[in-house]
PQR file with spaces between the fields and no chain letter, atoms N, CA, C, O and H, PARSE charges and radii, in Angstrom:
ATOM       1  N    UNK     1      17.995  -37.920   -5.640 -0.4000 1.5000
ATOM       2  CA   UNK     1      18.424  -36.841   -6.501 -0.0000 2.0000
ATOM       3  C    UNK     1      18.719  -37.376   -7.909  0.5500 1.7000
ATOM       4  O    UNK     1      19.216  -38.502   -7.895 -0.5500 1.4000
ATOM       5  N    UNK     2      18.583  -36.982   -8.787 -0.4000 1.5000
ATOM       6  CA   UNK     2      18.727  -36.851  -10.206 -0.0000 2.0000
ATOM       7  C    UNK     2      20.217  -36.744  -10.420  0.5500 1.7000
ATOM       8  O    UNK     2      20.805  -35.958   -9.676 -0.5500 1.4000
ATOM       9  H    UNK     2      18.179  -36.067   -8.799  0.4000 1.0000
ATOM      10  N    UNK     3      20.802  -37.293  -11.160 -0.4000 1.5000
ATOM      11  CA   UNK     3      22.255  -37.251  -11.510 -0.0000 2.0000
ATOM      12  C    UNK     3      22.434  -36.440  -12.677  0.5500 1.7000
ATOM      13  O    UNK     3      23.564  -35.954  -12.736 -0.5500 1.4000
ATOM      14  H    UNK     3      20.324  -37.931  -11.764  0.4000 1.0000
ATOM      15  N    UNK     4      21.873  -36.222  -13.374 -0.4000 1.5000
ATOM      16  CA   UNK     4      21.806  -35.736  -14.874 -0.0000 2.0000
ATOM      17  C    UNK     4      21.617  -34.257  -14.942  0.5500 1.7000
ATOM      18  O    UNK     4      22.088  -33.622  -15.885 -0.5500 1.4000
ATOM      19  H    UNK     4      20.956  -36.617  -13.327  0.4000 1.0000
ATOM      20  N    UNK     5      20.972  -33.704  -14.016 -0.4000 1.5000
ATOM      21  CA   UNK     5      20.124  -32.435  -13.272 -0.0000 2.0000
ATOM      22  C    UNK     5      21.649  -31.390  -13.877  0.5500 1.7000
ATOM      23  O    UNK     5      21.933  -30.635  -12.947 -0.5500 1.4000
ATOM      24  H    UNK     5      20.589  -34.220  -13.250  0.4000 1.0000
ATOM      25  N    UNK     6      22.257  -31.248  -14.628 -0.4000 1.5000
ATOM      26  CA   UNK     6      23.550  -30.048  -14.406 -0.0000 2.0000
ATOM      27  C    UNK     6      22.911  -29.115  -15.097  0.5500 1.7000
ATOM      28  O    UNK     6      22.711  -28.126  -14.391 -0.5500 1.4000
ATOM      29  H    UNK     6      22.027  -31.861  -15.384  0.4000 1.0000
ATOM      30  N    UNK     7      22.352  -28.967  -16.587 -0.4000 1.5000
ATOM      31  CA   UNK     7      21.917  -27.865  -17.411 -0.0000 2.0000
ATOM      32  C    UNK     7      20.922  -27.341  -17.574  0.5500 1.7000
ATOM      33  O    UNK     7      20.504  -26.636  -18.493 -0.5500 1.4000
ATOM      34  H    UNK     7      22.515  -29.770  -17.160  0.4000 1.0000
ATOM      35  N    UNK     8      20.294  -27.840  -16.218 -0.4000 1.5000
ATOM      36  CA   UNK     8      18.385  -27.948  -16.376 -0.0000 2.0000
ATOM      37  C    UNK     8      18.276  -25.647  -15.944  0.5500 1.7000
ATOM      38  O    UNK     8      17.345  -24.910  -16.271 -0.5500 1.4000
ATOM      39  H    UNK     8      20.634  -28.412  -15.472  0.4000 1.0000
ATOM      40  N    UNK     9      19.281  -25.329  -15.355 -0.4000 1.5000
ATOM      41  CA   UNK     9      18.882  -24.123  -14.502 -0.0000 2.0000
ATOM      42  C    UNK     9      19.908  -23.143  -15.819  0.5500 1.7000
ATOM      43  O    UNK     9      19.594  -21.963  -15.663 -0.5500 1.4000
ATOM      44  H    UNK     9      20.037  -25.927  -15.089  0.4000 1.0000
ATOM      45  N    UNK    10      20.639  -23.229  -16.627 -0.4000 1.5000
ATOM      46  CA   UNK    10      21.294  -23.091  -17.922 -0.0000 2.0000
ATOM      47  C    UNK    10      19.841  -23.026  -18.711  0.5500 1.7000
ATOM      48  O    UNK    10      19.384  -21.883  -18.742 -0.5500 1.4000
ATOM      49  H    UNK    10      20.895  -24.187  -16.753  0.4000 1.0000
ATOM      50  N    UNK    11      19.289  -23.708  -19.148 -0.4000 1.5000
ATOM      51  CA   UNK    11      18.251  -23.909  -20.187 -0.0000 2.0000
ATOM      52  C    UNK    11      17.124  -22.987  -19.703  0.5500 1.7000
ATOM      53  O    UNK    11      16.529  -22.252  -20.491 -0.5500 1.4000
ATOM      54  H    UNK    11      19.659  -24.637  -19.124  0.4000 1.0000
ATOM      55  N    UNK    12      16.816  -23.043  -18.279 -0.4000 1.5000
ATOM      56  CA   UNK    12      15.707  -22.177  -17.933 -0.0000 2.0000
ATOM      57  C    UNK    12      15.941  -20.671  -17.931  0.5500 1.7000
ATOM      58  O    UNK    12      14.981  -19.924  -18.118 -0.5500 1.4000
ATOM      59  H    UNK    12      17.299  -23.641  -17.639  0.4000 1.0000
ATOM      60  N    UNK    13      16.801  -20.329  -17.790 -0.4000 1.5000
ATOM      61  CA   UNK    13      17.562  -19.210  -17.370 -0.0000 2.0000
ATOM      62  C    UNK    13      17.397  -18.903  -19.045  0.5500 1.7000
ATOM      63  O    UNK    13      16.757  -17.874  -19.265 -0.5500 1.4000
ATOM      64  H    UNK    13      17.581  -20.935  -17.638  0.4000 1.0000
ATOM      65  N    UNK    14      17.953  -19.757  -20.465 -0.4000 1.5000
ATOM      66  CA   UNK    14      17.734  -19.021  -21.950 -0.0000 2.0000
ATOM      67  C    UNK    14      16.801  -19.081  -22.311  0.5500 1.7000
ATOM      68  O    UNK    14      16.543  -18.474  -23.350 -0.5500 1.4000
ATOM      69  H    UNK    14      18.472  -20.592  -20.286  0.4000 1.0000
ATOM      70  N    UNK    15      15.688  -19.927  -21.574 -0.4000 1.5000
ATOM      71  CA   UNK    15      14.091  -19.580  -22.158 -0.0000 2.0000
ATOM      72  C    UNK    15      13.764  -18.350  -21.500  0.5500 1.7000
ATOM      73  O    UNK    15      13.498  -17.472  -22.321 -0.5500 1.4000
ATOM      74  H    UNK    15      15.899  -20.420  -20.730  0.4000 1.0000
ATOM      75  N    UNK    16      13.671  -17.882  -20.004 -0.4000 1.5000
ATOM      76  CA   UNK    16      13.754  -16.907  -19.839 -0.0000 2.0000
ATOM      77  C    UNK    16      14.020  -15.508  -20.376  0.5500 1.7000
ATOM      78  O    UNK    16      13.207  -14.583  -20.402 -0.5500 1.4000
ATOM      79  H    UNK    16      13.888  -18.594  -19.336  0.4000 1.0000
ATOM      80  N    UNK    17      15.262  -15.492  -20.794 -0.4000 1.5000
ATOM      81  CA   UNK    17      15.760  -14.153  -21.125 -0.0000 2.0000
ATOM      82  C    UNK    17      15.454  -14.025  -22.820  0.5500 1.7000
ATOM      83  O    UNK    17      15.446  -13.013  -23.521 -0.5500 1.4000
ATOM      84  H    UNK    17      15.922  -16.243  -20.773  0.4000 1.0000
ATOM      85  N    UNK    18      15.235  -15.291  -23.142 -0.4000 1.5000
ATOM      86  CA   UNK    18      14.525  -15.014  -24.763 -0.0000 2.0000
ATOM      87  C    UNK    18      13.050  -14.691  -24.779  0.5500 1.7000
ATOM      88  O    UNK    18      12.516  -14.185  -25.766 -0.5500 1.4000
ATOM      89  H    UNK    18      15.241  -16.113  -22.572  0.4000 1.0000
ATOM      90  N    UNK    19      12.431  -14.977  -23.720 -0.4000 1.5000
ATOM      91  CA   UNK    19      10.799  -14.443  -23.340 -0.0000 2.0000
ATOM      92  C    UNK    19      10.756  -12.849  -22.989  0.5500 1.7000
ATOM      93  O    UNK    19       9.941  -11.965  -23.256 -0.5500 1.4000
ATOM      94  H    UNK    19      12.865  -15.387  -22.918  0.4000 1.0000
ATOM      95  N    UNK    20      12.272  -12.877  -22.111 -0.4000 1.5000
ATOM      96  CA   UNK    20      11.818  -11.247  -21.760 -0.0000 2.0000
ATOM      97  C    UNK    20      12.424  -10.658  -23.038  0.5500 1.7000
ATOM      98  O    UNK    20      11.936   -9.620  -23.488 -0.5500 1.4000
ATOM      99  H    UNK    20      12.934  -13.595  -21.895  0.4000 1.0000
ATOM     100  N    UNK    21      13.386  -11.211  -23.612 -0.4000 1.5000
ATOM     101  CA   UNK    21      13.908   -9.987  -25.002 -0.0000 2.0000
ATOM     102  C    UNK    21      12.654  -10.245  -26.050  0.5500 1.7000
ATOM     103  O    UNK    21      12.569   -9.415  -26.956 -0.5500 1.4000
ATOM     104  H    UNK    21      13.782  -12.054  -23.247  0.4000 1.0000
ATOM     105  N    UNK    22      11.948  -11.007  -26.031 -0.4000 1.5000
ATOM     106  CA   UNK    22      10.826  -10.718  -27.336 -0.0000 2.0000
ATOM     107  C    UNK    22       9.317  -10.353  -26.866  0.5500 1.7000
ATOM     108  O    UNK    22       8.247  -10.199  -27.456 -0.5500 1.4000
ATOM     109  H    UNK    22      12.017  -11.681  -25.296  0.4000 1.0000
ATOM     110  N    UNK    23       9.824  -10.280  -25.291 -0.4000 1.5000
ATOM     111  CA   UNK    23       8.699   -8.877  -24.827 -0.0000 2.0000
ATOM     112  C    UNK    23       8.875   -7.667  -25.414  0.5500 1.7000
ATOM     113  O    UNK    23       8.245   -7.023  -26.254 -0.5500 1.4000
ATOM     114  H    UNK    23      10.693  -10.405  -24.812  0.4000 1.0000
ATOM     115  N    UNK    24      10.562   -7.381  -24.352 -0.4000 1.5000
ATOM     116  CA   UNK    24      10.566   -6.300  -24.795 -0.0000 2.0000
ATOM     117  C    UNK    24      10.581   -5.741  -26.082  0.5500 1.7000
ATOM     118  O    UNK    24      10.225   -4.574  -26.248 -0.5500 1.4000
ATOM     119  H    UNK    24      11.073   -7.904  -23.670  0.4000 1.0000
ATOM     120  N    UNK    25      10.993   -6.523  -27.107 -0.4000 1.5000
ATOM     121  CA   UNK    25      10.808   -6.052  -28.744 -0.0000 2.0000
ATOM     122  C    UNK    25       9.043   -5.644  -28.752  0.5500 1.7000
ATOM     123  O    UNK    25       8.588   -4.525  -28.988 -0.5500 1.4000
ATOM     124  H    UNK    25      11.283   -7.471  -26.972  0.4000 1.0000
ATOM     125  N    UNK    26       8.456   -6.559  -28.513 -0.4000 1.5000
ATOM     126  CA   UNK    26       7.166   -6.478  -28.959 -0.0000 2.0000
ATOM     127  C    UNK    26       6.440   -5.102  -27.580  0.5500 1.7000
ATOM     128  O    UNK    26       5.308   -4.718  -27.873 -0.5500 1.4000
ATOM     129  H    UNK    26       8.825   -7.469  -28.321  0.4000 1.0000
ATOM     130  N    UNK    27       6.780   -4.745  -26.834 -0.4000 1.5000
ATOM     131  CA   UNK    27       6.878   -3.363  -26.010 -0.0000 2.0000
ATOM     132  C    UNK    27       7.326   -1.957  -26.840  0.5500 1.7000
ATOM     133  O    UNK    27       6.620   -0.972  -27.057 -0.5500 1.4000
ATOM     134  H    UNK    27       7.699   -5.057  -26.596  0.4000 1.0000
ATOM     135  N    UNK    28       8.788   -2.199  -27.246 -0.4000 1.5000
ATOM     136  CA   UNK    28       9.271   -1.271  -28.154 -0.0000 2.0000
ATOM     137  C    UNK    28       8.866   -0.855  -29.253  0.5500 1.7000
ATOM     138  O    UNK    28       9.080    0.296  -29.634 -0.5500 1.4000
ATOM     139  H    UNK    28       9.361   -2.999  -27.069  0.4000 1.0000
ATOM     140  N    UNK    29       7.930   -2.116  -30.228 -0.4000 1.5000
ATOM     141  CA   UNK    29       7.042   -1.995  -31.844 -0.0000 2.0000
ATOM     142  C    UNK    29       5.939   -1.249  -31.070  0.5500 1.7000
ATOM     143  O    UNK    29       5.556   -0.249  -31.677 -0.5500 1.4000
ATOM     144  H    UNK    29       7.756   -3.051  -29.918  0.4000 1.0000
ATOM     145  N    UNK    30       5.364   -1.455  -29.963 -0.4000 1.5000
ATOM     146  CA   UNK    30       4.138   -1.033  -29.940 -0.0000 2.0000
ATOM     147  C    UNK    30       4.445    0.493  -29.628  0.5500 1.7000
ATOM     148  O    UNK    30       3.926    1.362  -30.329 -0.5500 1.4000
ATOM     149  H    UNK    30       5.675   -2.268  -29.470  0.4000 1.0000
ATOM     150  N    UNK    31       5.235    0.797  -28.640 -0.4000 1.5000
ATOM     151  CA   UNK    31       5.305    2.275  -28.085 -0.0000 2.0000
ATOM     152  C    UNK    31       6.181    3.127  -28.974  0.5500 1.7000
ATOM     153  O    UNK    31       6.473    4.254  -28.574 -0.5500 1.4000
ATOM     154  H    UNK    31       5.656    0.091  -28.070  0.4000 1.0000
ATOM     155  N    UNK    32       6.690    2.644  -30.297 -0.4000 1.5000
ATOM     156  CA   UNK    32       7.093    3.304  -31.248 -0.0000 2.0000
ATOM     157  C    UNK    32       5.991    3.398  -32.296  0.5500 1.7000
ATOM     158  O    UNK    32       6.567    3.418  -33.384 -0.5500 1.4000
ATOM     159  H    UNK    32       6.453    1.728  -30.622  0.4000 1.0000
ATOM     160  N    UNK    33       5.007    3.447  -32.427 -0.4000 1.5000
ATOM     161  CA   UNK    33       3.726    3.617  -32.863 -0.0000 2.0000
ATOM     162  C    UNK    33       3.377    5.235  -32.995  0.5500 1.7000
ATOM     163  O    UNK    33       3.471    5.961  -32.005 -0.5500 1.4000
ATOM     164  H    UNK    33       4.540    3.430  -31.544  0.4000 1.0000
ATOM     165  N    UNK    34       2.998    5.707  -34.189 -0.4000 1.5000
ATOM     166  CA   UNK    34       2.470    6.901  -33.872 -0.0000 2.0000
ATOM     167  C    UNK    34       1.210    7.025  -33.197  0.5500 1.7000
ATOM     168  O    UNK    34       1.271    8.121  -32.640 -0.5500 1.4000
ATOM     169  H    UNK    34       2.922    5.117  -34.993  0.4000 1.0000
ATOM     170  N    UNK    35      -0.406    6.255  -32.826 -0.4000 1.5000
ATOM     171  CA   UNK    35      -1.080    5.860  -32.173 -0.0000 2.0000
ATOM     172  C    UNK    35      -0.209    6.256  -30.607  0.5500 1.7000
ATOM     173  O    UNK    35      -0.674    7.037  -29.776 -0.5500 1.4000
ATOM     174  H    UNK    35      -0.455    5.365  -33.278  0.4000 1.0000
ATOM     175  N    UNK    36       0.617    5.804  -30.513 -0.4000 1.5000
ATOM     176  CA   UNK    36       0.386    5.787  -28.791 -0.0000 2.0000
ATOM     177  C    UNK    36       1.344    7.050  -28.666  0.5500 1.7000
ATOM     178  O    UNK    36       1.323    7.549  -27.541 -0.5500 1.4000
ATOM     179  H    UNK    36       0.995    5.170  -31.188  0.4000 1.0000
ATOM     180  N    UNK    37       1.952    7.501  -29.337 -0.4000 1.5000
ATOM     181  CA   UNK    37       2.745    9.429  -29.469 -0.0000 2.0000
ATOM     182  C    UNK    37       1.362    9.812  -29.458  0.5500 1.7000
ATOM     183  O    UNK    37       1.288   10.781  -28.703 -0.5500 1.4000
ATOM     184  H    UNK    37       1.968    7.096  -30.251  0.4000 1.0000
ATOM     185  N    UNK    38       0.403    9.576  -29.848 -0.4000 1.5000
ATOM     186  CA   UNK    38      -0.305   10.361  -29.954 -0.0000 2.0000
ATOM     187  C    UNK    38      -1.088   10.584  -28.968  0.5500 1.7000
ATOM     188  O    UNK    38      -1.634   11.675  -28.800 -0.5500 1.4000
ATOM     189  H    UNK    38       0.463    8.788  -30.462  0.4000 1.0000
ATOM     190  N    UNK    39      -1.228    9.632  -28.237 -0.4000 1.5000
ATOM     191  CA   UNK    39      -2.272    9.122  -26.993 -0.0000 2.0000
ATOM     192  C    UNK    39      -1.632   10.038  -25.955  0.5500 1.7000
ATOM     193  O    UNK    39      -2.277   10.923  -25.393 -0.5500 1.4000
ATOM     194  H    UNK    39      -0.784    8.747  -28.373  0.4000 1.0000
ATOM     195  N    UNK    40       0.090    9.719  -25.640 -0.4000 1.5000
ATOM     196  CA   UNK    40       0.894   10.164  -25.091 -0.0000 2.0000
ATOM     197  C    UNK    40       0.583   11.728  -24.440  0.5500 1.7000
ATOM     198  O    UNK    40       0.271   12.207  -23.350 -0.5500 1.4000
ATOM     199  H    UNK    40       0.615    9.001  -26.097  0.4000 1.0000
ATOM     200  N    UNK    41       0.867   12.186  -25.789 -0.4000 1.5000
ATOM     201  CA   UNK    41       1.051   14.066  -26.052 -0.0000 2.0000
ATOM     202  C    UNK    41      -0.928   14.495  -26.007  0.5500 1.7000
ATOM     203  O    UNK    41      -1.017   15.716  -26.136 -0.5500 1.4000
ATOM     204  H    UNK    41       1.120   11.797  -26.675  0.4000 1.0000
ATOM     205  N    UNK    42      -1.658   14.166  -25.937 -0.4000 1.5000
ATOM     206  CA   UNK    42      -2.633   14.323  -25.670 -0.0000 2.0000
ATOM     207  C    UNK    42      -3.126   14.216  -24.097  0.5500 1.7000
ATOM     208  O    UNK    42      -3.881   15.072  -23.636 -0.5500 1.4000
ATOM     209  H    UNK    42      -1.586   13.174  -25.832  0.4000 1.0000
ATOM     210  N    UNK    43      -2.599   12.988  -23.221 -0.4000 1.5000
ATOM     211  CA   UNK    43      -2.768   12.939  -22.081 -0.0000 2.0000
ATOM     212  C    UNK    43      -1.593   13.701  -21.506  0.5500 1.7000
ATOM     213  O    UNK    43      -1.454   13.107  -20.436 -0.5500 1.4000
ATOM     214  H    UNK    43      -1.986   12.293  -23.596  0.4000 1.0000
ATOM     215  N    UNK    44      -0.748   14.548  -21.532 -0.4000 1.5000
ATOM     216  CA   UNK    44       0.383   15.143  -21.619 -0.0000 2.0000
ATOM     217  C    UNK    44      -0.324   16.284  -21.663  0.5500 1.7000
ATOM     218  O    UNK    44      -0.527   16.743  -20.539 -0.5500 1.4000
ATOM     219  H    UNK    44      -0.861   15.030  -22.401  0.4000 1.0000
ATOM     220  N    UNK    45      -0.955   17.165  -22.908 -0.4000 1.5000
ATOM     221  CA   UNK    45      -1.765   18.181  -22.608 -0.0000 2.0000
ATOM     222  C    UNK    45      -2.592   18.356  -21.743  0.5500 1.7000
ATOM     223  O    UNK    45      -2.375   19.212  -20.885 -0.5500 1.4000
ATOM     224  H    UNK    45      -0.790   16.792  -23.821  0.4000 1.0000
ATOM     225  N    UNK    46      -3.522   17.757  -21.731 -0.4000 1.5000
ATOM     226  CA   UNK    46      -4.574   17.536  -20.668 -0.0000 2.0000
ATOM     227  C    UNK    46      -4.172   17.696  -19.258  0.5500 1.7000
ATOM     228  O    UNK    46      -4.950   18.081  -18.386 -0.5500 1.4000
ATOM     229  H    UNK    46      -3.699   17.063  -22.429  0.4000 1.0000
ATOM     230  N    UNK    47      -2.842   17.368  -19.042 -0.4000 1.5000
ATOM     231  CA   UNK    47      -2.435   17.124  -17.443 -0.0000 2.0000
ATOM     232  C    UNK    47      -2.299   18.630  -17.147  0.5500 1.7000
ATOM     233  O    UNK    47      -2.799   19.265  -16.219 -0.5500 1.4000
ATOM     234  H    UNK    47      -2.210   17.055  -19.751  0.4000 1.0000
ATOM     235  N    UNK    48      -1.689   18.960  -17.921 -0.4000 1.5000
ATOM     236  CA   UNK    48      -0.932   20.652  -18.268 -0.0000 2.0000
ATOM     237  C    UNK    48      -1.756   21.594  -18.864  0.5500 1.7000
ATOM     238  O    UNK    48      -1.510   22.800  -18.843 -0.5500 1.4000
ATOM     239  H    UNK    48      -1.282   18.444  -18.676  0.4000 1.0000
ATOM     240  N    UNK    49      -2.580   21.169  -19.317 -0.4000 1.5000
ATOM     241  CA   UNK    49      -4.112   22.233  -19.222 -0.0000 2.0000
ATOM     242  C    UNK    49      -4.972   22.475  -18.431  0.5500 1.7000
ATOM     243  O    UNK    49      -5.715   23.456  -18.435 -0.5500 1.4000
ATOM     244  H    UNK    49      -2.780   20.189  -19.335  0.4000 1.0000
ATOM     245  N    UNK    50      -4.938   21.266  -17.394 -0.4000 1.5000
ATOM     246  CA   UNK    50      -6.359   21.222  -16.415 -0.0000 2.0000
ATOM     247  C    UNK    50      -6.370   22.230  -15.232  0.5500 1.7000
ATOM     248  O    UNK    50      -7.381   22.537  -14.600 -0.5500 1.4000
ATOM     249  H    UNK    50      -4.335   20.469  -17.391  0.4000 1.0000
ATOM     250  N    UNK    51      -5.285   22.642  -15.042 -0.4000 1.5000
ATOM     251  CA   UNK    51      -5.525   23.883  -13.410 -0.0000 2.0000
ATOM     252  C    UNK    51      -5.740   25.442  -14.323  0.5500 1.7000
ATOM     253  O    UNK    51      -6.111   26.397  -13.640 -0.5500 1.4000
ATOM     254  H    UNK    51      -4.464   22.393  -15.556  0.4000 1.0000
ATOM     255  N    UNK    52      -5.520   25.667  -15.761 -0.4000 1.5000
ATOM     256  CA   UNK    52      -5.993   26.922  -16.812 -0.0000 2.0000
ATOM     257  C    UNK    52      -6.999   27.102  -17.008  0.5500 1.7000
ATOM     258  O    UNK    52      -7.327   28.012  -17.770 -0.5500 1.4000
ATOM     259  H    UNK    52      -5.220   24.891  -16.315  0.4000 1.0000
């Protein structure tokens, strides 16, 4: 066993959660886009038009 081993699961654990928070930023820029409102409310109609 490794003696030194204490902060190794500390360090992985803040690369982690800094990977998922600059997902999710880069999730949030994209789906705040007027492009994908638009995509949105179009496949949104379509669902709700198709049995008319």
């Amino acid at each position: 066993m490794f003696l030194n081993d204490k902060g190794m699961t500390t360090a992985e654990y803040a690369i982690g959660t800094l990977a998922a928070a600059g997902l999710a930023t880069l999730l949030l820029v994209i789906l705040k886009g007027d492009w994908v409102m638009g995509l949105l409310q179009g496949l949104l109609q379509k669902a709700f038009t198709a049995g008319a």
